[in-house]
C-alpha positions in Angstrom: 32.6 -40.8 23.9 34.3 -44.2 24.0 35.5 -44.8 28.0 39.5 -46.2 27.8 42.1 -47.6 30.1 45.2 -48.7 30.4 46.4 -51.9 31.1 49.1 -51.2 34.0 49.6 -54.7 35.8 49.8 -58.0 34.3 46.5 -59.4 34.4 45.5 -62.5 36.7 44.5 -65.9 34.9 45.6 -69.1 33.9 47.6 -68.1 30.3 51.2 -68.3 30.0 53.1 -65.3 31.9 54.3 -64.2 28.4 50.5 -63.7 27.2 49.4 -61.8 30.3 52.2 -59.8 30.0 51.7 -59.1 26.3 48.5 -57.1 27.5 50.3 -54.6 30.0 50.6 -50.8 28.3 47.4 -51.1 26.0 44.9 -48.9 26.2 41.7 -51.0 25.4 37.8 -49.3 25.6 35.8 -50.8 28.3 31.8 -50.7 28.7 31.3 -51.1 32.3 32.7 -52.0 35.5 31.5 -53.8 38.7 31.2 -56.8 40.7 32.2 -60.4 38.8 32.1 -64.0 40.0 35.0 -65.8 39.2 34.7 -70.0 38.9 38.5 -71.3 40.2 40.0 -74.9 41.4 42.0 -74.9 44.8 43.2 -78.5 45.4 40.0 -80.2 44.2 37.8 -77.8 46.1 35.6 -75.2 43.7 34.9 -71.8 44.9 33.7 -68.9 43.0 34.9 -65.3 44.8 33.6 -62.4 43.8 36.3 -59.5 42.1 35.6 -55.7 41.1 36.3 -55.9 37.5 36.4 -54.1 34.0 34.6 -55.4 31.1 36.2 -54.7 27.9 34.6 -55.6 24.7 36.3 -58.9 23.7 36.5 -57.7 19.7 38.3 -54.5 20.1 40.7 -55.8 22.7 41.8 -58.6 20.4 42.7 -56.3 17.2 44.8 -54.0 19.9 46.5 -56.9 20.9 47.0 -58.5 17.7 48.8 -55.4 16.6 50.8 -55.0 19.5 51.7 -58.7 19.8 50.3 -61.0 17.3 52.2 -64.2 18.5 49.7 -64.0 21.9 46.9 -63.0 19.6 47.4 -66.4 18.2 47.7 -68.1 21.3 43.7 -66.9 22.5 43.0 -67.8 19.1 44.2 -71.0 19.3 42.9 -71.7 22.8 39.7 -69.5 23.6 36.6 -69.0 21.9 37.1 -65.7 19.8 32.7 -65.5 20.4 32.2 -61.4 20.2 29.7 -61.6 23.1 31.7 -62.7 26.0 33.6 -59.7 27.5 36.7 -59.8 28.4 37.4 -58.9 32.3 40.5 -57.3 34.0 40.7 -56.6 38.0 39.8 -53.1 38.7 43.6 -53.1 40.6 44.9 -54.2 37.0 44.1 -51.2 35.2 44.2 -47.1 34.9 41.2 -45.1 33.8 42.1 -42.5 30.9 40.2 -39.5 31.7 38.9 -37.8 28.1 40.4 -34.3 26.9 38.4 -31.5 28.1 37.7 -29.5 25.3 
């Protein structure tokens, strides 16, 4: 049974507030969740914090938000690697778990 949630905050990151906000309201699958580490730049100083995170599978998120929005499709086409193997990751505080039907 494929796990799903729902994207219910605009998601953290360094893409234009229009392409973070194209993700909120999808519902995407996910594989997993737990603890990531998170590489950022403060003012010349590097530090990598840890978050609680979702990983969704990078190729099935994409065609979701290519239908929804295909102008930011293009935009992490144009400006990330579109590699099948590298998960994307939301915050745990980012997203709503979809709990299956009970039959």
């Amino acid at each position: 049974m494929t796990k799903l949630l729902e994207i219910t905050k605009k998601p953290n990151g360094e893409e234009p507030n229009w392409v973070r906000k194209a993700w909120v309201g999808l519902v995407l699958p996910y594989k997993d969740f737990g603890f990531t580490v998170v590489s950022l730049s403060v003012l010349g100083h590097n530090f990598s914090p840890k978050y609680f995170g979702v990983f969704v599978p990078r190729r099935e998120a994409m065609i979701i938000l290519g239908h929804h929005s295909p102008k930011a499709f293009i935009w992490w086409k144009e400006h990330y690697s579109m590699a099948d193997s590298v998960d994307l990751i939301f915050l745990i505080q980012e997203v709503k778990f979809i709990k299956p039907p009970i039959d």
